[in-house]
C-alpha positions as YAML, in Angstrom:
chain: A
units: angstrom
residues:
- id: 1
  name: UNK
  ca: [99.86, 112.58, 101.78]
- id: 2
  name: UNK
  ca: [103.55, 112.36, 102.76]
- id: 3
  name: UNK
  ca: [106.92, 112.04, 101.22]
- id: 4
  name: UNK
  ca: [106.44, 108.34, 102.20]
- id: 5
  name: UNK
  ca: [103.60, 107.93, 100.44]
- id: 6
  name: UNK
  ca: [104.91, 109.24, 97.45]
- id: 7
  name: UNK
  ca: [108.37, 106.87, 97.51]
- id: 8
  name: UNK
  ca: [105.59, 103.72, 98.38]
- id: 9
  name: UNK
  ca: [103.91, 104.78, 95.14]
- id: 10
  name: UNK
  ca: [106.98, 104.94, 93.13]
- id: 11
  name: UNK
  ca: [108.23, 101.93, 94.63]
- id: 12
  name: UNK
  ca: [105.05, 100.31, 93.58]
- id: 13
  name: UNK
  ca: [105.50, 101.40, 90.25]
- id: 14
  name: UNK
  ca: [108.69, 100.27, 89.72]
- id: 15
  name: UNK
  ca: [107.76, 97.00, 91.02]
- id: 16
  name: UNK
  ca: [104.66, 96.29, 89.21]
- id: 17
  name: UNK
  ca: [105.95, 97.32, 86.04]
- id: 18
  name: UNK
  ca: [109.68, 96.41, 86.21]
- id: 19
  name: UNK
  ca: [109.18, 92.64, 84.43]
- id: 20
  name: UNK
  ca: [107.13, 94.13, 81.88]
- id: 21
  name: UNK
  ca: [110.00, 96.67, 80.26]
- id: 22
  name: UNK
  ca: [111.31, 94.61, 78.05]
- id: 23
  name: UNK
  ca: [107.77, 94.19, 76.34]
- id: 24
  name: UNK
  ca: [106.67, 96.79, 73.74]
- id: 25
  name: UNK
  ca: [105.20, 99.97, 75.24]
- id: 26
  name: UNK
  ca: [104.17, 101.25, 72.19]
- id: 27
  name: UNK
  ca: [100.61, 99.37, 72.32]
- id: 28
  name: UNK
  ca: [97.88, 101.17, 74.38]
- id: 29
  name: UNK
  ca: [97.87, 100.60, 77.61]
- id: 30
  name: UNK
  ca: [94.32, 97.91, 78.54]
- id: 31
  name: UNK
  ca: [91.39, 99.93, 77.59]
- id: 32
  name: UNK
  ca: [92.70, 103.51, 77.36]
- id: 33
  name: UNK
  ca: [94.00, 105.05, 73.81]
- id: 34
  name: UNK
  ca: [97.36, 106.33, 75.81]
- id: 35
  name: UNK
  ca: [100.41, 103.70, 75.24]
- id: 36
  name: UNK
  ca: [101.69, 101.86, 77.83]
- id: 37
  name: UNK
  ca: [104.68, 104.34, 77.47]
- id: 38
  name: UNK
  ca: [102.76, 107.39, 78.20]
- id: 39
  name: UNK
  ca: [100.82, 106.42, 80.77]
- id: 40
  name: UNK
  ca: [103.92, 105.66, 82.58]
- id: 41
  name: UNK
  ca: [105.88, 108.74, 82.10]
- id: 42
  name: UNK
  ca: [102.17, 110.11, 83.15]
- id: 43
  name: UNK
  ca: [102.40, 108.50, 86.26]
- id: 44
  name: UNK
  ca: [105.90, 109.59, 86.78]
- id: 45
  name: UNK
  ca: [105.18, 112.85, 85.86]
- id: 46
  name: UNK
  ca: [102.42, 112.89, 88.99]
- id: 47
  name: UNK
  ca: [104.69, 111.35, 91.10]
- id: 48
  name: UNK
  ca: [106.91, 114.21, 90.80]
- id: 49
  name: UNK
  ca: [104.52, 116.72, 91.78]
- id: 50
  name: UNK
  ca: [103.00, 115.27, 94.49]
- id: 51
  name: UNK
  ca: [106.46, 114.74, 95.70]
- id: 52
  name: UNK
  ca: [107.24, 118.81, 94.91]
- id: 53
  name: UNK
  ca: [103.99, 119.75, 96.53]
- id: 54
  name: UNK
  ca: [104.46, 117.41, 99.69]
- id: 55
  name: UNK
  ca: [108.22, 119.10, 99.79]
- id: 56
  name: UNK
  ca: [107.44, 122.21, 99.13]
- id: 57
  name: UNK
  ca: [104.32, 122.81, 101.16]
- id: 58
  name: UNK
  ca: [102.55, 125.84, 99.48]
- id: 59
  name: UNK
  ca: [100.57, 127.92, 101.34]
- id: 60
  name: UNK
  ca: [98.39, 129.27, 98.50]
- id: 61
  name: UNK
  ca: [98.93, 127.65, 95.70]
- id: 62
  name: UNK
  ca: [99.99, 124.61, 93.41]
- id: 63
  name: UNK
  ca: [103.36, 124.73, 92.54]
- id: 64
  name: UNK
  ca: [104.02, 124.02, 89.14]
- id: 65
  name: UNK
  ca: [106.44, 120.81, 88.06]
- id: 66
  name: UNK
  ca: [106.51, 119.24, 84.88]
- id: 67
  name: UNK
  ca: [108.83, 117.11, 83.57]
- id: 68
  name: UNK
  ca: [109.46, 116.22, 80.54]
- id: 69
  name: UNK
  ca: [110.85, 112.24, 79.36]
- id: 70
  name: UNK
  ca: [112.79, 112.09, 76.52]
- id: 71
  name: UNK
  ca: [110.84, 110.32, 73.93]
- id: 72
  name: UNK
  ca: [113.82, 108.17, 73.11]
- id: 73
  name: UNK
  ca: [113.93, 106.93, 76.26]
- id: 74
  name: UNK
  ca: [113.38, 103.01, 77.15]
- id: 75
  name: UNK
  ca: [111.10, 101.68, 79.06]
- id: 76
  name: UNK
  ca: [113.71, 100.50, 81.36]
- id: 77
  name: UNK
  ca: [114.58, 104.13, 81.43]
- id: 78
  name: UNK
  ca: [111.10, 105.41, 82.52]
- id: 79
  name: UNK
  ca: [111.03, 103.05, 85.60]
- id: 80
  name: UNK
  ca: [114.98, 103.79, 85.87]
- id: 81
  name: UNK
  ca: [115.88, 101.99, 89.22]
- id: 82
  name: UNK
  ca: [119.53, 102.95, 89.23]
- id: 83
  name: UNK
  ca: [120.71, 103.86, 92.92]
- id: 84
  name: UNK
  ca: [122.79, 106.97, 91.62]
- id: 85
  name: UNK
  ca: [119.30, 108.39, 89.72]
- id: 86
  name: UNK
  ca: [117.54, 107.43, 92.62]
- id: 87
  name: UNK
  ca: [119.76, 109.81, 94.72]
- id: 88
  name: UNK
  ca: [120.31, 106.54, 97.42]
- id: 89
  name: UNK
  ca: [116.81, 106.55, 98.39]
- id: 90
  name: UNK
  ca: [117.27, 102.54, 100.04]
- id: 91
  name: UNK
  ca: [115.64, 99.71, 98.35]
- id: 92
  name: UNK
  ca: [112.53, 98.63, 99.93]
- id: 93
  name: UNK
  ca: [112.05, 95.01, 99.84]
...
């Protein structure tokens, strides 16, 4: 896996899930008993440490992310696509 992967998958994300945010994300997500909110800040959550691994490149161990979404936060939030939180990663297209 490389950082490109990772971005692809978040890209992905975003993309899939983007015309859906202004839906409610409080109803489970298909078949599983997680909402549709919390298996996307899951997925985010991953993201971020497969990004964090695939950066930091441990030797001998897993390093340990977690992050944390405010549970206040929108679902437009959660698949934020803002440039400036994005830290000008380009838009693929």
């Amino acid at each position: 896996m490389t950082g490109a992967d990772v971005r692809d998958a978040a890209d992905e994300m975003i993309r899939m899930l983007t015309p859906h945010r202004d839906r409610d994300w409080s109803v489970p997500a298909g078949t599983l008993t997680w909402s549709c909110w919390t298996t996307a800040a899951h997925v985010a959550h991953d993201l971020l440490a497969y990004a964090g691994q695939v950066t930091g490149r441990p030797d001998d161990a897993y390093l340990p992310y977690d992050l944390r979404v405010s549970p206040d936060a929108s679902p437009a939030q959660v698949l934020t696509d803002d440039p400036s939180v994005r830290r000008g990663r380009p838009r693929r297209s």
